[in-house]
C-alpha positions as CSV (number, residue, x, y, z in Angstrom):
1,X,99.5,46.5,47.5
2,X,103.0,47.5,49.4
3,X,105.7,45.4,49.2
4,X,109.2,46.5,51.0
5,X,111.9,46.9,48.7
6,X,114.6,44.5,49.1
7,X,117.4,46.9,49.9
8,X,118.4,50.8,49.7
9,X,118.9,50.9,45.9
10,X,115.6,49.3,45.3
11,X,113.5,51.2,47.6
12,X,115.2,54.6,46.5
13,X,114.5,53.4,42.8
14,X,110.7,52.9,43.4
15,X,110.7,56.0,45.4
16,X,112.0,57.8,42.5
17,X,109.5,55.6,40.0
18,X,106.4,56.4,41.7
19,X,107.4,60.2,42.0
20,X,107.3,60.1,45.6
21,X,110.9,61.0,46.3
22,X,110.6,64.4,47.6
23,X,108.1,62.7,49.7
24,X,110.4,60.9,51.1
25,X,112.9,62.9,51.8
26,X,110.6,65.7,53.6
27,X,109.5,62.6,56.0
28,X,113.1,61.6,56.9
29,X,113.6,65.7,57.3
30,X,110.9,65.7,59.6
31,X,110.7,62.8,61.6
32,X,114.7,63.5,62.4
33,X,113.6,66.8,63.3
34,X,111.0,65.4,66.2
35,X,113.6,63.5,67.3
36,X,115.6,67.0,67.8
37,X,118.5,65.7,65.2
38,X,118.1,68.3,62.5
39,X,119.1,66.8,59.7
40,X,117.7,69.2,56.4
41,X,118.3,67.0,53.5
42,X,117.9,69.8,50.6
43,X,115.2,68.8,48.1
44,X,117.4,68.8,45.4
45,X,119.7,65.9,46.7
46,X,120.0,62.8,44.6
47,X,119.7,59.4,46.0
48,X,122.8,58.3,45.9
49,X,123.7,61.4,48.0
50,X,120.7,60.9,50.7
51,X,121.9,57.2,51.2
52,X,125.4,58.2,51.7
53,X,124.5,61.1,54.6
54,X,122.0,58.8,56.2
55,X,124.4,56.4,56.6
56,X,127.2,58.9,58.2
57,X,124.4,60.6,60.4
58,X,123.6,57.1,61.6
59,X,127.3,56.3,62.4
60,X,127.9,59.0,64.3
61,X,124.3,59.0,66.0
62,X,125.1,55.2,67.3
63,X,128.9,56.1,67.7
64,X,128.7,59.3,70.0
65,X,125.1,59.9,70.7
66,X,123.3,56.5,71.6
67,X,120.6,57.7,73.7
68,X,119.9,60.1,70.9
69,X,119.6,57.2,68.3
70,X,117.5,55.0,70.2
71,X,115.4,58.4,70.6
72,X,115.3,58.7,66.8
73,X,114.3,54.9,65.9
74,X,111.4,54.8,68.4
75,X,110.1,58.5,66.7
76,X,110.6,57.0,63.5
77,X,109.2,53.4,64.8
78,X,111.6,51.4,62.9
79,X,110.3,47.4,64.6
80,X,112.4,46.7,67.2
81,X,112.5,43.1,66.4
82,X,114.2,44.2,63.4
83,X,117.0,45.8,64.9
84,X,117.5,43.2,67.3
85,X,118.4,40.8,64.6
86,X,121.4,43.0,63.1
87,X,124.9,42.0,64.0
88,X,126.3,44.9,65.9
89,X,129.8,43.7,65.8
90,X,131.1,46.2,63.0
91,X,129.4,49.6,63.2
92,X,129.9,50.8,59.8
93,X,127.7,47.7,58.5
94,X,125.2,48.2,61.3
95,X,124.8,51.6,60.3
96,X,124.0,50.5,57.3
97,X,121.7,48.1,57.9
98,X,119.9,50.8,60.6
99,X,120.0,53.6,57.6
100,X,118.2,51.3,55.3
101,X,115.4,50.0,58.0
102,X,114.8,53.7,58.9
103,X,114.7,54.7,55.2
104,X,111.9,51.2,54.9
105,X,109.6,52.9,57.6
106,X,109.9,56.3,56.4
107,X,109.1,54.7,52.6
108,X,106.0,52.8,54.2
109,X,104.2,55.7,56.2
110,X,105.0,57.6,52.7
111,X,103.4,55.4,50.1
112,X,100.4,54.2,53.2
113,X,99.6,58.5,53.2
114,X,99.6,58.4,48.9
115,X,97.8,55.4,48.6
116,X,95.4,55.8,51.5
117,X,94.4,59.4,51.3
């Protein structure tokens, strides 16, 4: 049965557990790439790494390219009720909080397509 993971360690940890990873990381290259904000996270990047770049590409996204961003979340279809409920009032925390919501959905339609297939 899924269960989201509590936070971005956690989630990357089960990712990582479960041998889905690379999984993972070819979504996230993909859906960014529908969204038309290549983004081509080698497979060979560790997790520590891919938390660190998804949370500067999410800065900037939300810091110079808003439109763009709001593009990206409704490809990815990160709940919007969720992102309503961040505090916006520092952006380096929101993007955060955004990185680790997309990285959720991108884990769920991953481990839904291994489990359900």
């Amino acid at each position: 049965m899924y269960v989201a993971p509590k936070n971005t360690d956690l989630l990357l940890t089960q990712a990582s557990v479960e041998n889905l990873y690379l999984k993972l990381v070819e979504q996230i290259n993909k859906d960014f790439n529908l969204a038309n904000e290549g983004i081509d996270f080698p497979m060979s990047i560790a997790p520590e790494e891919l938390k660190i770049q998804l949370h500067e590409k999410i800065y900037r996204l939300i810091q110079y390219k808003f439109a763009e961003y709001l593009n990206l979340l409704y490809i990815i279809d990160v709940p919007e009720n969720e992102i309503k409920q961040l505090d916006g009032s520092d952006i380096v925390e929101l993007a955060g909080q955004v990185s680790f919501l997309i990285l959720k959905r991108e884990w769920q339609k991953v481990w839904f397509r291994n489990y359900y297939r």
